[in-house]
Structures are given as structure tokens and as C-alpha cells.
C-alpha positions in Angstrom: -30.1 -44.5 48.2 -30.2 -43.3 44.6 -27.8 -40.0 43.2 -30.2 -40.2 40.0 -29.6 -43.1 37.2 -26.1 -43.0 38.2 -25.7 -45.0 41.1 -27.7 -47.1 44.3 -26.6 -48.4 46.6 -27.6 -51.3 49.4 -25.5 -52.7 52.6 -22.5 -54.4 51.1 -23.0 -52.8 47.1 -22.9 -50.3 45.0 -24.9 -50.4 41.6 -23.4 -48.1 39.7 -22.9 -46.5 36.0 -20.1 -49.3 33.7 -16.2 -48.5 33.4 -13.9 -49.2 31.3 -12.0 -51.4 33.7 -15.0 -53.4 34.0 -15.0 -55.1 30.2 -12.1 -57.0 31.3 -12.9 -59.2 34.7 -16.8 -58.8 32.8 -15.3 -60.9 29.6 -14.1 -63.1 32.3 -16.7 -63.8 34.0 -18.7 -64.2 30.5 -16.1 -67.6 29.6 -17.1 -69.8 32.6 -18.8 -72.2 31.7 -20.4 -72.3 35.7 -21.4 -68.5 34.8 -22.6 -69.2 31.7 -24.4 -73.1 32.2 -27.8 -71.5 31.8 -27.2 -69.6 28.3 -26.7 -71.1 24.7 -22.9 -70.3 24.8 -19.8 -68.2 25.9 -19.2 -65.3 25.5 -16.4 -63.3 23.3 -14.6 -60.6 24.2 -16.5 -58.8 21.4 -19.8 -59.9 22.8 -19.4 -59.0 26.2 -18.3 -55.6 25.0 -21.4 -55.3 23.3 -23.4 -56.5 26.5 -21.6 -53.4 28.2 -22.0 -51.3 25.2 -26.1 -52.4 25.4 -26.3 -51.5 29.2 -24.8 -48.3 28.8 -26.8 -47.3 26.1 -29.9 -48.6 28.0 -29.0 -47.0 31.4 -28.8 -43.5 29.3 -31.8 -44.2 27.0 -34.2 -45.2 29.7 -32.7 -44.1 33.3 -32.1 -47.5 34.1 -31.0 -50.9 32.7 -27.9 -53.3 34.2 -26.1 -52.0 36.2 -22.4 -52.8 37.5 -22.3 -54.5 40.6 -19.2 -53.9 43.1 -18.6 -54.1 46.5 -19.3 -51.3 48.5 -16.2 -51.8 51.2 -13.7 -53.0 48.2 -15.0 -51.3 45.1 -14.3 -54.9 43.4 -16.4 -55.8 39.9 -18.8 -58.4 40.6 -21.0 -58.7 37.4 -24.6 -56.7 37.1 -28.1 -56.6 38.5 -30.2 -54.6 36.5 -33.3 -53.9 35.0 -34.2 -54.3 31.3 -36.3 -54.3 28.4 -36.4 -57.4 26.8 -35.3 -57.0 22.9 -37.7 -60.0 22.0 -41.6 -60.1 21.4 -43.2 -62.4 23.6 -46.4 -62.7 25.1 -45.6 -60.5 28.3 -43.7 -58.1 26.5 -43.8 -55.4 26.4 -42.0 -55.0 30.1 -39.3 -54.7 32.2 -36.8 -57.6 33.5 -35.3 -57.7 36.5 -32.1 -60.0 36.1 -28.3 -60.3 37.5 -25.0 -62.2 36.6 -22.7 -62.7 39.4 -18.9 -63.6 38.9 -18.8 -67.1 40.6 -16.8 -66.3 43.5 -19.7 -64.1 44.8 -22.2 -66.9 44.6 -24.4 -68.1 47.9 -23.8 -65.0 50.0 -27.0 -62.9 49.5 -26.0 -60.2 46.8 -27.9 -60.9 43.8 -30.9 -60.5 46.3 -29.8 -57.7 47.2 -29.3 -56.0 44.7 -32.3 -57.0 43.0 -34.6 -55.8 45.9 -32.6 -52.9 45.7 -34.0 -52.4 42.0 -37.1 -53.8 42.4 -37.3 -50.8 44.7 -36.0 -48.6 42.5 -37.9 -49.8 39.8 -41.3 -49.5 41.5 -40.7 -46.5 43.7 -38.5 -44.4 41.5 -39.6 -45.6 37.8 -43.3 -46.0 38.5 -43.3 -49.4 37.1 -46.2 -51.4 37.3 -44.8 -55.1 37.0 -41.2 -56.1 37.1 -40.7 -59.7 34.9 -38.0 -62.5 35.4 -37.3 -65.7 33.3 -34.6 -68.2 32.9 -34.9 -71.9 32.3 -36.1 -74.4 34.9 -32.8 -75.5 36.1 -31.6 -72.0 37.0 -32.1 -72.9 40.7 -29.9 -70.2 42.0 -32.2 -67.7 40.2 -35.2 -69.2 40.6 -34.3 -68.6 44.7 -33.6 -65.0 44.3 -36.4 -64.3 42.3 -38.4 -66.2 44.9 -36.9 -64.2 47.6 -37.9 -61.4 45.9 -41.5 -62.1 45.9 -42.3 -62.9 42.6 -44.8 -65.6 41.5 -44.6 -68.2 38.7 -47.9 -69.2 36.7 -46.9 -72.3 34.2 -48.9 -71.1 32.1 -46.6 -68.1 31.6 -43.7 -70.4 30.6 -42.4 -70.1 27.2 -40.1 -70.9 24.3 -37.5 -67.7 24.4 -37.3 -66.6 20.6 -33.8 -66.1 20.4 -33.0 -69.5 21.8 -33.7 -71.9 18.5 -36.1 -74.3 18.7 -35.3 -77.7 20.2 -32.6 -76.5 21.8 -32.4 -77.2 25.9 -32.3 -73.9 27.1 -35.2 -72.7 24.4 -37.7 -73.3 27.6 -38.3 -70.3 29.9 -40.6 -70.2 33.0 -41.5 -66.3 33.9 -42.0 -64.9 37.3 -44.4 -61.7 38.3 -44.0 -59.1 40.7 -46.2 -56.3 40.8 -46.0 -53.2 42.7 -48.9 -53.4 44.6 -47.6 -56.4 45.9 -44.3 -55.4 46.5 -45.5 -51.9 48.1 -48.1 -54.2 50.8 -45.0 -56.4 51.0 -42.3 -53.2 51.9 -44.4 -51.4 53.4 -42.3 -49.3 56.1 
């Protein structure tokens, strides 16, 4: 399943170290607005480089972080699943986030849950994390599903105002999910 930090793979994917040829279809997929509807803005081509440059510095610093997502029988770029530490201060923080962006096309067929169990796995088995986190803002459906799938639990009062969202605006409000190993091990158990 896992050849280190560098790759893991599950049925259909393969999460894998960033490459140059992924900035481009990446920046891409950072300018639709379908993409992007749950985040203050677009991206540029400069910030979605720095998005890579972030992951890769976080997959070497750490041993994990987001990971590119292809397909397994194509070797297409799909976007990332990954696991991250937050750069914010929060009340949950410190901790680790498991989160994914998916070029649309790839929507509704399964593979952000994938890969995410994929990490959770890797995250609780391999890592030795304790808790994996996930947040977005209450109209993130799609997300809310996978994290759902996943196993993870929302407590309202875990919800919060996301610090580098600025106050009053309509994506400043966050709810988190849990999922803690214990559970997940009980839940996985083979």
C-alpha cells in the first residue's frame, strides 16, 4: 500500500509525491468557480504554485501532507487528498486535517472517499495519529458526505469562525468533524 512518504495507493488511485506537470491542469482546476464555490476566491497561477510549493514542502517536512491524486489505470491529475497541519490557531489546533480537492470532472464517483480512507489509514496506522480533523463551511455537501463516509462526527459546538476567512464574510463559518483512531481501528478492524 505505501513505498514510504512517497506514494499509496487504493483501487482506482494513486496518491503520490507532486510533478511539475501537475501546476498546470492544478491552476486549472484552482479557476473554477464550481471547484472553488466553497473558498473566498480563485486562485492565481502564482497561488496555486505556492499550494504545490506548500505540499511539497509539507510531504518532506512531516512525511505526509497533500498528496497528488491520479488515476491508477490512466496516470491522469485529478487534484489532492491529503493530510495537513492547519497553519491557523484555533481551538482544535494543534492537529492534523484530512482534506481533498477534486477537478470537477471526477466528482460523484467515489474517489475523494477513497482516497481519504486511504489516508485516514495511513494516517492512523502509519503516522500514529491520534485524531484526524475536517472542516469546511455548512454548504460544502459534497464534503460533508465524504467526511461522513469516513466516519467522522460533527459536535456544533466545535464549529467556528476560520481565522483567515475575515469576519462577516459567508464562508468565515466552519463546522469541524472528529475521527479518532480508536474509532476508526474498532471501525476497520480486519
Amino acid at each position: 500500500m505505501t513505498d514510504g512518504a512517497k506514494k499509496i495507493g487504493t483501487e482506482r488511485l494513486i496518491l503520490r509525491k507532486w510533478r511539475e506537470s501537475d501546476r498546470e491542469p492544478f491552476s486549472k482546476m484552482n479557476c473554477d468557480p464550481l471547484v472553488m464555490e466553497h473558498f473566498p476566491a480563485l486562485l492565481s497561477r502564482e497561488d496555486s504554485d505556492a499550494l504545490v510549493d506548500f505540499a511539497e514542502a509539507h510531504l518532506e517536512q512531516h512525511g505526509f501532507g497533500p498528496w497528488a491524486a491520479e488515476l491508477r489505470e490512466s496516470q491522469e491529475f485529478i487534484g489532492y487528498v491529503g493530510l495537513v497541519i492547519p497553519r491557523f490557531e484555533a481551538s482544535f489546533t494543534p492537529c492534523v486535517e484530512i482534506g481533498w480537492r477534486l477537478a470537477r470532472k471526477y466528482w460523484g464517483k467515489g474517489l475523494a472517499t477513497e482516497g481519504a480512507r486511504a489516508l485516514a489509514s495511513h494516517g492512523f496506522e502509519v503516522q500514529r495519529l491520534l485524531e484526524l480533523v475536517s472542516f469546511t463551511v455548512p454548504s460544502n455537501v459534497r464534503s460533508l458526505r465524504v467526511m461522513q463516509k469516513l466516519g467522522m462526527t460533527h459536535d456544533p459546538r466545535d464549529d467556528f469562525d476560520h481565522p483567515s476567512i475575515p469576519a462577516g464574510h459567508p464562508l468565515q463559518r466552519h463546522v469541524l468533524y472528529r475521527l479518532k483512531r480508536d474509532d476508526w481501528m474498532t471501525a476497520n478492524a480486519r
